[in-house]
N, C-alpha and C positions, 0 to 999 in steps of 0.2 A: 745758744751759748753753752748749754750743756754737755758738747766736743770740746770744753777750753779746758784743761786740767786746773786743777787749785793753784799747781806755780804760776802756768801760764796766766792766770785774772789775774795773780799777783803780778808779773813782771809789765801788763800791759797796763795796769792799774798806777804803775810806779811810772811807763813813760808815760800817760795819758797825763799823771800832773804836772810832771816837769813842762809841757804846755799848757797847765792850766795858770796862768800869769797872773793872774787877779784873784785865785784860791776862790772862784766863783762855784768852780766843779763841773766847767762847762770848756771846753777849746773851741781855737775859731777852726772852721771844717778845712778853710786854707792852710794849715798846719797837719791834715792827714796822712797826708805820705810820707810826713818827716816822720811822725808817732809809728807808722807802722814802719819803715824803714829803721828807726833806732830796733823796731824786734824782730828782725832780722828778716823782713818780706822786702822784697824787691819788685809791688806795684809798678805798673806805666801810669804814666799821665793820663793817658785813658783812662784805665781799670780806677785808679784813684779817685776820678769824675764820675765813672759808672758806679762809686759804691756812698757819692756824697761829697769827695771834697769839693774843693771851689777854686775858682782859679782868683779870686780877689778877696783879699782880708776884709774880714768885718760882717761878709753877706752874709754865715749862715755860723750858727753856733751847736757845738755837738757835746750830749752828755754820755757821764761813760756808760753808762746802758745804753745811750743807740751808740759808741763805738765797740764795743764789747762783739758785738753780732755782726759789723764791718771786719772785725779784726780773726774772727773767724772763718768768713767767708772771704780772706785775705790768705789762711792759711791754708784752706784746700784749694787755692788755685797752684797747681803743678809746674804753669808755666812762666815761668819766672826764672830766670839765670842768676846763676850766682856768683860769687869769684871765681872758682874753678873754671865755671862753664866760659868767662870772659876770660882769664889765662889762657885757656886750650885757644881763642880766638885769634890770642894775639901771637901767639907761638907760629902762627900760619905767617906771619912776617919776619920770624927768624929763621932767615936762610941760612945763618953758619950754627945753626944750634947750639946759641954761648948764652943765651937769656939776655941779648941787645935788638931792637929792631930802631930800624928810622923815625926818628920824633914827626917826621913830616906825615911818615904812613900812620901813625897813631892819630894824630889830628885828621886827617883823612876821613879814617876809621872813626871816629867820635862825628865828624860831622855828616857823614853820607851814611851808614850804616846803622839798623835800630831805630830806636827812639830818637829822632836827629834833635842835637844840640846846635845853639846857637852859637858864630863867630865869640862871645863876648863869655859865654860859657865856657865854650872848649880852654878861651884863654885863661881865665881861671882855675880850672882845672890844672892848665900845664905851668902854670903861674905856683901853684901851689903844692901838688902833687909830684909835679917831675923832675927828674936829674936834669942839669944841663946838658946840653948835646956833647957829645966826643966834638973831635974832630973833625971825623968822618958822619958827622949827622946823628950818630946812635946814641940811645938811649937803654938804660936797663927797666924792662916792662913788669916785671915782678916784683914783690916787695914781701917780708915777713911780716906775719901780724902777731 
C-alpha cells in the first residue's frame, strides 16, 4: 500500500464508503469493480474475480485495508483500455470520417468483441447511452465529458 499517494487513500477511502451502505466499514466484494471503476481503473471480470470480488452479493465482505492493496495492485496493471483507446476502436467503423458509424456495427462490436456483453446489457447500454439512429442507421459514437 505504500505506492498509493496520500490523495490516492483519500480518493479510494472516499469511493470505498460510498459502498459501505450500512457505515459498517466493510463493502460487499460484489460491488469491487464498481469501487475501482468509479477511480478510474477499468478491471475485467476476470481480474476483478482474480483480486477477490464475487460474482453474488452477500458471499464475501471487504474492509478498506484488504481493498486498499486490491486497489493498488489494480493500478499497476497497464492493460486496461481506456476511453481513448475504445474511441480509436470505434473510429475503425467510420468510413466517411464525420464521427457517425452504424448503431448495428456498435452492437455488433459490444457483443462479439472484448469482454462479450450480454443481448440484455448491450440493450441497456444503447437504451441509455445512445442517440437514436439517423435514417441511414448511424449513430454519433463520441461524446464530451
Amino acid at each position: 500500500m505504500s505506492d498509493l499517494s496520500k490523495n490516492e487513500v483519500e480518493r479510494a477511502s472516499f469511493a470505498f464508503s460510498i459502498y459501505d451502505f450500512d457505515g459498517s466499514g466493510k463493502v460487499d466484494a460484489f460491488n469491487l469493480g464498481d469501487i475501482l471503476r468509479a477511480l478510474n481503473s477499468n478491471p475485467t471480470l476476470a481480474t476483478i474475480e482474480k483480486l477477490g470480488g464475487t460474482k453474488k452479493k452477500g458471499e464475501k465482505m471487504l474492509s478498506l485495508e484488504e481493498f486498499l492493496p486490491i486497489y493498488s495492485q489494480c493500478k499497476k496493471d497497464k492493460d486496461q483500455g481506456c476511453y481513448e483507446d475504445f474511441l480509436e476502436c470505434l473510429k475503425l467503423y467510420d468510413k466517411n470520417e464525420n464521427g457517425l458509424m452504424l448503431g448495428a456495427e456498435l452492437t455488433h462490436t459490444l457483443l462479439a468483441l472484448g469482454e462479450k456483453l450480454e443481448d440484455s446489457e448491450v440493450a441497456e447500454i444503447t437504451k441509455d447511452c445512445m442517440d437514436p439512429e439517423d435514417d441511414d442507421g448511424m449513430i454519433p459514437y463520441a461524446c464530451e465529458y
